[in-house]
C-alpha positions in Angstrom: 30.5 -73.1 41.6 34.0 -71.1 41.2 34.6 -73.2 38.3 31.6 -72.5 36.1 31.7 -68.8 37.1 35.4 -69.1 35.7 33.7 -70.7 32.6 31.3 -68.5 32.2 33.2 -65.3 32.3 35.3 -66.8 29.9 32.6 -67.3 27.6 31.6 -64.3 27.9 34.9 -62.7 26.7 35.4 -64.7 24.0 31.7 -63.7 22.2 31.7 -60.3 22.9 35.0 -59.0 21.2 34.4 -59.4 17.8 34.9 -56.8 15.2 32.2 -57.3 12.0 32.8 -56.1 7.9 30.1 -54.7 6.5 29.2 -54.3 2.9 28.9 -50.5 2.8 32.6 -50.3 4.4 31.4 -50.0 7.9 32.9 -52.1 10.8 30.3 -53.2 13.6 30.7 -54.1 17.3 28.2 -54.2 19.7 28.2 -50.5 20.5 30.3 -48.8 18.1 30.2 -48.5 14.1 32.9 -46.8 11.9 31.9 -44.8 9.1 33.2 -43.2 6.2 32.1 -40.2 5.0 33.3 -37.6 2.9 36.9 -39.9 2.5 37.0 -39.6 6.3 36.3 -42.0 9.2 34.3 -41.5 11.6 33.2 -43.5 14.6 29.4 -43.9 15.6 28.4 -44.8 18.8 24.8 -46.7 19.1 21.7 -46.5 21.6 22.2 -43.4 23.6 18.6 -42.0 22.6 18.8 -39.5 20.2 20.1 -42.1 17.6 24.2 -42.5 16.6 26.9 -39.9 17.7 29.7 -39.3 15.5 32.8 -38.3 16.3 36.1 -38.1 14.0 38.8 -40.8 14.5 41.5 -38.4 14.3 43.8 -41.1 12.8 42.2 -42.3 9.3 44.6 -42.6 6.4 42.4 -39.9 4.1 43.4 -37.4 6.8 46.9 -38.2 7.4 47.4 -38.1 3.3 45.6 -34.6 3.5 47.5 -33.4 6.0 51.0 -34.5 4.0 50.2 -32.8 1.1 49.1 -29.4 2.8 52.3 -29.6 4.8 54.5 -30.1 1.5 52.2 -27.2 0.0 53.6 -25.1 2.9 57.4 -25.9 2.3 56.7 -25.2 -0.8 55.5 -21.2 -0.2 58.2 -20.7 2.9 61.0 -21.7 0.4 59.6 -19.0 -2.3 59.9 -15.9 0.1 
């Protein structure tokens, strides 16, 4: 009985970690769904009633390019005064 609890769980792991592709640039899991919009990413979490709740990765390239140039902008206009 041990054994094919052991299997089991095992199983279980093994399906349910899977990350998905989709066409429009999306990536699926069972829960979660990473969007871009707007050149950023965002993550969307599925079923909690009211439809998908996004919430900003905080670590997408588009950002951390952004932030680059704004900080190169502002070396830029320190080293003028």
């Amino acid at each position: 009985m041990k054994k094919i609890i052991l299997l089991a769980l095992t199983a279980l792991m093994m399906v349910g970690c899977f990350n998905k592709k989709n066409p429009d640039g999306t990536y699926t899991t069972k829960e979660q769904r990473t969007y871009i919009i707007d050149s950023c990413e965002y993550i969307g979490y599925l079923g909690f009633g009211n439809g998908d709740v996004l919430a900003h990765k905080g670590n997408c390239r588009f950002c951390k390019e952004r932030r680059q140039k704004e900080l190169e902008e502002l070396v830029i206009k320190l080293k003028e005064k």
